[in-house]
N, C-alpha and C positions, 0 to 999 in steps of 0.2 A: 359867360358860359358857366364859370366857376357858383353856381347858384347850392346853397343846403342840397337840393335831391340831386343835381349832378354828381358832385362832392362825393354822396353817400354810395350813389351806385357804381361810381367810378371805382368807390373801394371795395364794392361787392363784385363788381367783375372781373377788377384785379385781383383781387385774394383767389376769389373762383377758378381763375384757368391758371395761379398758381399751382393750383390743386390738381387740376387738370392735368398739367407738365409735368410735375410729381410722379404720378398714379403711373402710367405704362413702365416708365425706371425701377419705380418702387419694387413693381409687379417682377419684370423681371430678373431682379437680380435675389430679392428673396423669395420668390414661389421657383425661379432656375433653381435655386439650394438643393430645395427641396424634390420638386418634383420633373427637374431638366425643362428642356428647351419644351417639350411638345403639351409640358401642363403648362410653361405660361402659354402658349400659344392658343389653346382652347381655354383658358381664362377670357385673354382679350377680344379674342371671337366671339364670344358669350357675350361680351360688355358693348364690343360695337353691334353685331345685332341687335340688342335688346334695343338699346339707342334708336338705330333707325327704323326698327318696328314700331315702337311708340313717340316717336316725335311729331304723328298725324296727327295724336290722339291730344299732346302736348298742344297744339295751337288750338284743337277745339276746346278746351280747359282753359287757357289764356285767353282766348275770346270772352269765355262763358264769365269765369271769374276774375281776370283782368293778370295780368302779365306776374306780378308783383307777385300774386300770390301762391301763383303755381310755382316761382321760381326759388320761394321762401320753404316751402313742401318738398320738394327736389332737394334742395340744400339738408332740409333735416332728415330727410332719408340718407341722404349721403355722410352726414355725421354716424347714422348708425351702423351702417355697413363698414369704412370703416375704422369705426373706433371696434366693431366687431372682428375684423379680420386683426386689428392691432392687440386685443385681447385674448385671440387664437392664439399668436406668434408667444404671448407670453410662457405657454408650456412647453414650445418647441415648435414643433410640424406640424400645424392645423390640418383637422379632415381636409382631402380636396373637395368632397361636396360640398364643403361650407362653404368654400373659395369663389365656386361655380355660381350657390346658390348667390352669394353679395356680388357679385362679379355682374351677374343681370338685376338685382335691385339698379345699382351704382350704375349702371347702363343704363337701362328705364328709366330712373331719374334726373339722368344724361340727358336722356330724350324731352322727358317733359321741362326741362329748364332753356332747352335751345330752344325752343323758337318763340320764347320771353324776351330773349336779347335783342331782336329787331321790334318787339311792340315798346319796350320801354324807352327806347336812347328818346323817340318824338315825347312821351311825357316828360320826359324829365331836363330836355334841353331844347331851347328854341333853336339853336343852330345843327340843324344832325350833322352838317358833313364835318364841323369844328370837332363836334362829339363823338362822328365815329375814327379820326383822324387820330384824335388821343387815345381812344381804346385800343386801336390797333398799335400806336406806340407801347402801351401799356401791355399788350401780347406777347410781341415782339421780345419784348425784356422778359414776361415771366416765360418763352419758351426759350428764353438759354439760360434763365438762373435756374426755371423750376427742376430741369434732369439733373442739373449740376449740384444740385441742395440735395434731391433724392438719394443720388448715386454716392454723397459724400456719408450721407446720415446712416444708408443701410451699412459699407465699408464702416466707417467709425461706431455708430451707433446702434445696432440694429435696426431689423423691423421694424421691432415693436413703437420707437421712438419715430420712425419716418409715416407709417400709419396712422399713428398718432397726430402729428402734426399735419397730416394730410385731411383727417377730420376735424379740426382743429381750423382747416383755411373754411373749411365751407359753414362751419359755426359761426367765425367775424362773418363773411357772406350773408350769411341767414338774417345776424343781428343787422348789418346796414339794410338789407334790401325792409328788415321791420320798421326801420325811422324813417324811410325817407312816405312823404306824403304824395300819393299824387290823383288826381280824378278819373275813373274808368267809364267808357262810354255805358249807356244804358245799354241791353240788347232785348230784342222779341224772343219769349223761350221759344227752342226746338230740341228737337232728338238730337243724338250724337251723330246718326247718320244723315241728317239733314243739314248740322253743321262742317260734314266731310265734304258734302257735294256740294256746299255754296262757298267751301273753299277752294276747289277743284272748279269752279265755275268761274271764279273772280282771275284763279292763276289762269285757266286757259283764255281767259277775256285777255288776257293783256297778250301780244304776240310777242314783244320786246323781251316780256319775261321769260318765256316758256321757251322761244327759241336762245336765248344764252344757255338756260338749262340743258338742253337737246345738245348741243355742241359743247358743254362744258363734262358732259358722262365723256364726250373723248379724249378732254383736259386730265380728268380724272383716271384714266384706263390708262393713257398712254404716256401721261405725262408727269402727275404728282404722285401718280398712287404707286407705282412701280421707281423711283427715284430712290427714294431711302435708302430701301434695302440693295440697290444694284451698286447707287453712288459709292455709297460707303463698302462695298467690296473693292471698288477703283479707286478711290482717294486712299483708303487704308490708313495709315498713325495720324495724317493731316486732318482728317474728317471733322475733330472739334474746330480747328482755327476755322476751315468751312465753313460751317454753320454759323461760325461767330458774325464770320462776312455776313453772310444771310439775314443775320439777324438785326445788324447793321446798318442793313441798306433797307429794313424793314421800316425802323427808325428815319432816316433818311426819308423814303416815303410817306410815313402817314406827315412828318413838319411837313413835305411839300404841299398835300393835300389839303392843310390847315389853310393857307395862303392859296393857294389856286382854285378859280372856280370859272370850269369854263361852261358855257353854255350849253352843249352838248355833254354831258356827264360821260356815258358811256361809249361814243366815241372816242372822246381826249381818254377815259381808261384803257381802251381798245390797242387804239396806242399806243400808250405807256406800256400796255402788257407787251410790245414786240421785243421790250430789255430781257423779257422773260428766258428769254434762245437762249443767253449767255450762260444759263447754268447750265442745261443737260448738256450745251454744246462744247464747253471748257475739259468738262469732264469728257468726254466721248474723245477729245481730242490730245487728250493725256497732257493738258498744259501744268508748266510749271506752280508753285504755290501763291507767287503771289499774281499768278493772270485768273488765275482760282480763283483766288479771292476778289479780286475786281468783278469778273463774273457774276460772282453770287449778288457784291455789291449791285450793282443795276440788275439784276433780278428781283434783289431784295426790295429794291426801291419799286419796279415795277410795280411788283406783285401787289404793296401794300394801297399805292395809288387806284389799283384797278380794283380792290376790294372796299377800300372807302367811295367810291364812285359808286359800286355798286349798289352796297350797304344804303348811301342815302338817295338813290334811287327808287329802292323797295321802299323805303320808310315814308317818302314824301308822294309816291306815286300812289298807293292801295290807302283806301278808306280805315279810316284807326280799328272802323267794328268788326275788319276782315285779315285785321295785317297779321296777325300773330298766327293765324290757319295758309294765308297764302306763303309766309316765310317759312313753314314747317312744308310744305311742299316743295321749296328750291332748294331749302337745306337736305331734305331726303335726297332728291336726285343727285345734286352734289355730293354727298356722303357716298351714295350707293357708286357711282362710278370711281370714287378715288379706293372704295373696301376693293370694287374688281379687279384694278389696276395693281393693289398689294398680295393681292391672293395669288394673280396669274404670274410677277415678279420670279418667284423661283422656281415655275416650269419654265418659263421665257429663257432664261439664264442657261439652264440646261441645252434650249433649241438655238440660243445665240448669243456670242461673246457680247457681255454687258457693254463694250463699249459701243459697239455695232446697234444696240439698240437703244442706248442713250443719244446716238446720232440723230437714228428713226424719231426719237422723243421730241430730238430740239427743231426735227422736220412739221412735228405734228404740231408744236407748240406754232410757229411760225404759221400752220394751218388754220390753226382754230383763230387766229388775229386775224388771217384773212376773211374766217367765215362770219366773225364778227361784223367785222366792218362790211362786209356786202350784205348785210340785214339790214330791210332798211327801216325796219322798226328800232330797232340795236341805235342804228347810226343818227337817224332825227331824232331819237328820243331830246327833250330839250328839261330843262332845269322847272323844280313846279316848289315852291317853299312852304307849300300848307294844302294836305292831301283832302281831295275832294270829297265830301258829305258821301256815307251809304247811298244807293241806289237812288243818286242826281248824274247824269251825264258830266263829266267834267269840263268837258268842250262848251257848253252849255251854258253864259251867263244868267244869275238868279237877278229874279225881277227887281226892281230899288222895292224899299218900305215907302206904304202909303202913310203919311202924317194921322196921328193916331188920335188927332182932336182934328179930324176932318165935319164941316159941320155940313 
């Protein structure tokens, strides 16, 4: 697996969501300085909108021009922004319209780089699920070192220096994703809007997909997107060993994933996800630190199993010339129910004791594995290792070749 373009993009994806883990930290402990709680708030808003507005836009450009290169254009937007915001901090208190304005570049660019990340792992590795198994190990780490790095750099270091090195990750990014080599399929021109609706056509062709997504906006609503901010009101000083757990059993998950390949992909994830209970329900139930921890542990493990499942379900199941447009349509619905979930978090908390509906949560979690598994697209989906040609039926075997010195 360890091939030159693995290799390369491995280090552009890990450097990249270094950057990523960084950035929300960054943001609020030097723009809180300055401008309190309610300017980072409408910072990050700005950032995650922009993101899931243009991430449509991001797979029909990944299509058009091939994965590699919209993700290298993303990256160097995101060097500008912010080594710009990191050149603000030098005087002091940067405009906050400047903040606003890089806040949606840095978002936008957000956008058009994700749904790069599901067309390239199939170029660049023969094995995806090996490939997305390390990646996720590889996440996993940089989302507990990258807060940890930020939060240390702004304390010690300032801004200006954590900015800095935050532009700085998506720079290495930019230069790996420029060396590695790999071949993009041909496509037929069309408009941008013709390239919306035959990726809206391919996502809704597949029912396996489109119904995970349908059931995971309430994965997102009830369950990941309102956790953050509720848990960490209920765990309180413990919160980092927490997440450490999480992070842990993240690791844990994707080795399993490396070595296990069941038949049924999204099933056996399905499954895996019902470890998932164990975190809203630990917390809901005021358990001591180390059942906490165990909790999270087999959470953590879940979670990471049922997204490498995932991940090389999309990659191996959707034609290469459509994947980057139909991934930019899971990843939107995905996003958009976990934004709902954070948004509605601190009215909820007002109408009910956080742990009362951290209970609700680990109810709902334990729902959505039910509604998984009685999908019965979801549940046969079965294992496919080389995704079927553009517009040939895949069920469909192709004719054998006639001998080409036929006389």
């Amino acid at each position: 697996m360890w091939t030159r373009n693995f290799a390369l993009y491995f280090g552009a994806r890990t450097i990249s969501l270094l950057g990523d883990a960084m950035m929300p930290v960054a943001a609020a402990l030097a723009i809180g300085q300055v401008y309190g709680i309610a300017g980072v708030g409408y910072v990050l808003a700005v950032w995650t909108a922009s993101a899931v507005l243009f991430i449509l836009f991001g797979g029909v450009l990944a299509d058009r021009l091939g994965p590699r290169t919209v993700m290298i254009c993303a990256d160097v937007v995101r060097i500008l922004t912010q080594g710009t915001v990191a050149f603000a901090f030098v005087d002091g208190a940067p405009p906050y319209a400047l903040l606003l304005v890089t806040a949606f570049a840095s978002g936008t660019a957000a956008g058009m780089f994700e749904p790069g990340v599901n067309g390239m792992v199939p170029l660049v590795a023969r094995d995806p699920q090996r490939a997305n198994a390390v990646l996720k190990i590889a996440e996993a780490i940089t989302q507990l070192a990258g807060p940890a790095l930020a939060g240390i750099l702004v304390l010690t270091a300032g801004p200006v220096l954590v900015y800095a090195l935050d532009a700085g990750t998506f720079l290495v990014s930019a230069v790996c994703l420029l060396l590695v080599r790999v071949a993009v399929p041909r496509r037929e021109p069309a408009d941008v809007l013709s390239d919306l609706r035959r990726g809206w056509h391919e996502f809704r062709a597949r029912s396996w997909m489109w119904s995970v997504i349908l059931v995971w906006v309430f994965w997102g609503v009830l369950v990941v997107g309102p956790y953050v901010p509720l848990s960490s009101q209920v765990i309180g000083a413990d919160y980092g060993w927490v997440m450490a757990a999480l992070g842990l059993g993240t690791v844990a998950g994707g080795l399993v994933a490396i070595r296990l390949r069941p038949r049924r992909p999204l099933a056996a994830g399905a499954v895996a996800l019902s470890g998932y209970v164990a975190v809203p329900l630990t917390v809901a139930l005021g358990s001591p630190l180390p059942v906490l921890m165990a909790g999270h542990v087999l959470g953590g493990c879940a979670w990471a199993f049922w997204s490498v499942m995932w991940s090389t379900s999309v990659q191996t199941q959707v034609a290469p010339d459509v994947l980057n447009r139909v991934s930019a349509y899971q990843v939107a619905g995905s996003v958009a129910g976990m934004a709902v979930g954070q948004a509605l978090a601190g009215p909820a908390a007002l109408l009910v004791e956080p742990r009362t509906f951290l209970l609700g949560s680990a109810t709902a979690a334990a729902g959505v594995v039910a509604a998984l598994l009685l999908i019965r697209p979801v549940r046969e989906l079965g294992r496919r290792p080389v995704p079927a040609p553009a517009g040939r039926d895949p069920h469909v075997a192709r004719p054998p070749r006639r001998d080409r010195d036929r006389r």
